[in-house]
C-alpha positions in Angstrom: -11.0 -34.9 -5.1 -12.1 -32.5 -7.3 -10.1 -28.9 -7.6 -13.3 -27.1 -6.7 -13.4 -29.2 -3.7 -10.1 -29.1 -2.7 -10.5 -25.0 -3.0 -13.4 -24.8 -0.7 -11.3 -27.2 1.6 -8.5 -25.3 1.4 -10.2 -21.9 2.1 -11.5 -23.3 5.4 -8.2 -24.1 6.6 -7.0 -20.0 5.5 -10.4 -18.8 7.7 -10.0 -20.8 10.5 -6.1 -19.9 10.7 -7.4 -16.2 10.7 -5.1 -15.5 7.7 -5.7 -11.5 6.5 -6.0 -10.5 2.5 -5.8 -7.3 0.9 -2.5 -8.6 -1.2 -5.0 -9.4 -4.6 -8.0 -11.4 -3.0 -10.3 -10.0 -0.5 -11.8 -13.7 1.0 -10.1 -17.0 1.7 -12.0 -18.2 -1.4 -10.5 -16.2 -4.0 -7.2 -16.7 -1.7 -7.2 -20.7 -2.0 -8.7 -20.4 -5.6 -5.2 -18.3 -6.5 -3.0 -20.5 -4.7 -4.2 -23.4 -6.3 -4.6 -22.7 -9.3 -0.5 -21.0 -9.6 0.4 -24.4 -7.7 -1.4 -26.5 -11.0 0.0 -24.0 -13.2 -3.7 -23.1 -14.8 -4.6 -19.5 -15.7 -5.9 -17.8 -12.7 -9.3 -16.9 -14.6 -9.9 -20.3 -15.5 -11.5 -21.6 -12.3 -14.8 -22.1 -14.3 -13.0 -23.7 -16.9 -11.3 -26.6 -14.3 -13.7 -26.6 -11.3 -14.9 -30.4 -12.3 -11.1 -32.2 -12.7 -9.9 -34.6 -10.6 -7.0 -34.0 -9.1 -3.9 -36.6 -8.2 -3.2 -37.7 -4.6 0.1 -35.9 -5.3 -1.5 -32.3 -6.5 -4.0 -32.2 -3.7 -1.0 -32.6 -1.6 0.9 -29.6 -3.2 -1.8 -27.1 -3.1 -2.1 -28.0 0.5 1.8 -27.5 1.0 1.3 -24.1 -0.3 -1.9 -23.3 1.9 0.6 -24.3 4.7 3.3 -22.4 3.7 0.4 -19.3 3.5 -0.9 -20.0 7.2 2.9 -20.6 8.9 4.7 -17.3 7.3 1.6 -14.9 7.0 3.5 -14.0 3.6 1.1 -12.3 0.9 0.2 -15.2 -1.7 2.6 -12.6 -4.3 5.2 -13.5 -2.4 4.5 -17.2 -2.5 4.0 -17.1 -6.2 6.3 -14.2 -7.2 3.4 -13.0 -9.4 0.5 -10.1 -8.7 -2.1 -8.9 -10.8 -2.8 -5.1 -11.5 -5.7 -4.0 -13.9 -5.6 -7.2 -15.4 -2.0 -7.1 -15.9 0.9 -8.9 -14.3 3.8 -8.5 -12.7 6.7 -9.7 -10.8 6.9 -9.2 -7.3 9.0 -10.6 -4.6 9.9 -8.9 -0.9 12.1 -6.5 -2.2 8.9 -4.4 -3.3 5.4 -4.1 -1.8 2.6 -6.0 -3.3 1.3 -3.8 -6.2 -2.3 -2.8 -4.7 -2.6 1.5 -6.1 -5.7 2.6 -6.5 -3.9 4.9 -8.7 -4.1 2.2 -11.2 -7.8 2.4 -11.1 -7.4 5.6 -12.4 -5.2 5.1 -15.5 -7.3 2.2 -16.7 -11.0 4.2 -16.1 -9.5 7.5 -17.7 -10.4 9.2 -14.8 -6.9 11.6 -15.0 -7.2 12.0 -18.9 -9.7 14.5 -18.4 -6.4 17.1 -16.5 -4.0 15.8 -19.5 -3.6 17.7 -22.7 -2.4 17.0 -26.0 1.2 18.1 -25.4 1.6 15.7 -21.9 4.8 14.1 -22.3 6.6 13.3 -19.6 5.0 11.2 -16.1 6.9 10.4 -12.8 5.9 7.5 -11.0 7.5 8.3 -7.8 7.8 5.6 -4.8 7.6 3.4 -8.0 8.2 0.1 -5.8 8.0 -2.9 -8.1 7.4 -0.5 -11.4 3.6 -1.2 -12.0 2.2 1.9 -12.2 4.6 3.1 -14.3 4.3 0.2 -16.6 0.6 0.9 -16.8 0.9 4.6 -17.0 3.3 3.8 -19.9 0.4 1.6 -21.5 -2.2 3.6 -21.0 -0.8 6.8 -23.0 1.6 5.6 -25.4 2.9 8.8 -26.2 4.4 9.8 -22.9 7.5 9.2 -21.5 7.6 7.8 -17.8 10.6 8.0 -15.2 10.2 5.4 -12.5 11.8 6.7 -9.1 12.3 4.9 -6.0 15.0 5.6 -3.1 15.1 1.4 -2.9 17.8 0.2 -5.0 16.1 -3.7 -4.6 12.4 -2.5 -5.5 14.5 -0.5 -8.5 15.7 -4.2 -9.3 12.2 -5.6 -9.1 10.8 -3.0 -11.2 13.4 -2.8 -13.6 11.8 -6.9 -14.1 9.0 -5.5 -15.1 9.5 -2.6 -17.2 11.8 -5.4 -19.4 8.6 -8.0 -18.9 6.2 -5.9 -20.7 8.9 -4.5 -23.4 9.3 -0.6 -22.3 12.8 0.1 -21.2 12.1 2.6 -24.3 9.9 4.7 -22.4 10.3 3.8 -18.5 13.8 5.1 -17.4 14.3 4.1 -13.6 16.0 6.3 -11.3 17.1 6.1 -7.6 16.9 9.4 -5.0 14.9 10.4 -1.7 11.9 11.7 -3.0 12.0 13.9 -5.4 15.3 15.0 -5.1 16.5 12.0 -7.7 13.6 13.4 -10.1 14.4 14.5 -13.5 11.7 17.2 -14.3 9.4 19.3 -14.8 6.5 16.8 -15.1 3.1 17.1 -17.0 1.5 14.2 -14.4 3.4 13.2 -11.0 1.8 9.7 -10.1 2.8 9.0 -6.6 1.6 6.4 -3.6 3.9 7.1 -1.4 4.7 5.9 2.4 1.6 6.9 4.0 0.8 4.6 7.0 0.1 6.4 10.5 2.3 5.0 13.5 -0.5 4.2 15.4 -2.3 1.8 12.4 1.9 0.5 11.4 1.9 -0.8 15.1 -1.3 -2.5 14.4 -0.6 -3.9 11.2 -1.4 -7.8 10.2 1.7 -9.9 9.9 1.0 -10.4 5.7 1.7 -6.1 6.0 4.5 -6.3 8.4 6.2 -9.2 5.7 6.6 -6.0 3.0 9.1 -2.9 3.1 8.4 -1.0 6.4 10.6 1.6 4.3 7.4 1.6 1.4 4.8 1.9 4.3 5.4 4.1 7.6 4.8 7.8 7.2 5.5 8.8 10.5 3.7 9.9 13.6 0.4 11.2 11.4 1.6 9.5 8.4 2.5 12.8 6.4 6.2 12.9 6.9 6.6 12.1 3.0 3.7 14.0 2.0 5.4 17.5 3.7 8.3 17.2 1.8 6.4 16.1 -1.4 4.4 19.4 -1.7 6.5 21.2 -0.8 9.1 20.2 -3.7 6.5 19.5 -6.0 5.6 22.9 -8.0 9.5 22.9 -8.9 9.1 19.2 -10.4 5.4 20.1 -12.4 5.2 21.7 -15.8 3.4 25.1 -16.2 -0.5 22.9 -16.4 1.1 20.0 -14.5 -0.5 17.9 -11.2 0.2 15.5 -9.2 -2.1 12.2 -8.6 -1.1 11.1 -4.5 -2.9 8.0 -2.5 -2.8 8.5 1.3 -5.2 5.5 1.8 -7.0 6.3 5.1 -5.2 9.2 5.9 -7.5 11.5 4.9 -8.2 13.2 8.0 -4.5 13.2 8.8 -3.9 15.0 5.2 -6.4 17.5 5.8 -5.3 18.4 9.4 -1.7 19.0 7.9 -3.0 20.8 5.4 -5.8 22.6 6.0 -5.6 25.5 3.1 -5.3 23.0 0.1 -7.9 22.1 -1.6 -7.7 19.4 -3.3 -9.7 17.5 -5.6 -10.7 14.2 -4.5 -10.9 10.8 -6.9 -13.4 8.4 -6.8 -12.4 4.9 -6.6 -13.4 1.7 -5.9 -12.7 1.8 -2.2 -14.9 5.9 -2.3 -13.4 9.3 -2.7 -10.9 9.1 0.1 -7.8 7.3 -1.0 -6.2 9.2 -4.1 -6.4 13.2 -4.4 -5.4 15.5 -7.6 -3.6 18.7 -7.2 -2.6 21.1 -9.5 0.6 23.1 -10.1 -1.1 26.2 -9.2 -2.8 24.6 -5.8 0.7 23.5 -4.7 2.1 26.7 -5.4 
């Protein structure tokens, strides 16, 4: 069988099973060609590269292990393979953290926040850091800024701390453990921050690959904005003189608004629209 086969085969069997992505992959294709490819241990870009090889009796038989193993726990492929990709870049991730998904990281990588940074922006929070990714990528991105990765989860601290020492910046990312941002270390030129933000309503609803990460990293309360309150309301104290703060609220925006009807905040286009991640400014919070 050829691995191109084996993928499409294999992708039928993740449709059929009514498996749901969102963890890296969007479609049971990408899904299978992931899966397989980490089982072979071949580059995930290099599908193009191995579509035509023949596979063994006995690697056929592993990817479809692994497909199996997908369908019967629900668990995110990350999770299977202890690997995601952010922005092209990759890191560790098991179930002590959320599978790294920001749209933040959008963001860093298009410039899109350089334009409310200045020449003298030193210091970044990444706050609900989970498994350290955007901090890593904040910390790659300007390379003359110092990052503090916080997170109240002393396991997702573990996680990150993996991959803050994968990509060679214990330097420049110093983790730190608190509730919010009372374990913050400030004032901040940038707060970067994609907090718990998941209404009660949609968390009861949730597919089984969401329900298999941190309900501490995902419910937000009744409305979803029970982290969010206490955020902006500590924030101005946390921000520098010209500082902001960079928050997702995924598809909370009508939630965000109705709690807080007299911000108003700037709104950042990604690749999901101009709904998910806002900006606010020192000034707006305060």
């Amino acid at each position: 069988m050829k691995l191109i086969t084996c993928i499409d085969t294999e992708a039928a069997r993740l449709t059929q099973a009514g498996v749901f992505f969102g963890h890296g992959t969007t479609n049971a294709f990408d899904e299978a060609a992931w899966l397989a490819l980490w089982r072979l241990g071949l580059p995930l870009d290099a599908l193009d590269d191995h579509a035509e090889r023949e596979l063994s009796d006995a690697e056929a038989a592993a990817i479809a292990a692994l497909v199996d193993e997908r369908i019967a726990t629900r668990k995110p492929a990350a999770y299977l393979t202890g690997e995601a990709w952010l922005q092209g870049v990759p890191f560790t991730v098991d179930e002590r953290a959320i599978v790294p998904r920001s749209f933040i990281a959008e963001l860093i990588a298009d410039a899109s926040i350089d334009a409310w940074l200045s020449a003298d922006t030193r210091r970044v929070l990444d706050l609900c850091t989970g498994n350290g990714s955007l901090a890593v990528l904040a910390a790659m991105a300007w390379p003359d800024v110092e990052v503090d990765a916080l997170d109240i989860d002393l396991g997702a601290l573990a996680v990150a701390r993996l991959n803050v020492e994968r990509h060679n910046l214990a330097l420049r990312v110093r983790l730190l453990q608190g509730d919010g941002l009372e374990g913050a270390q400030g004032p901040y030129d940038l707060i970067l921050c994609n907090p718990p933000y998941v209404n009660s309503t949609s968390m009861a609803a949730l597919p089984a690959e969401y329900r298999a990460e941190p309900e501490l990293a995902l419910a937000g309360g009744a409305d979803g904005m029970d982290f969010i309150r206490q955020l902006l309301h500590d924030a101005p104290a946390a921000l520098t003189e010209n500082g902001v703060l960079v928050l997702e609220i995924g598809n909370e925006r009508e939630h965000f608004e109705a709690a807080f009807p007299t911000l108003e905040a700037v709104w950042l286009e990604t690749s999901a629209g101009a709904d998910q991640v806002l900006l606010l400014t020192r000034e707006q919070l305060a």
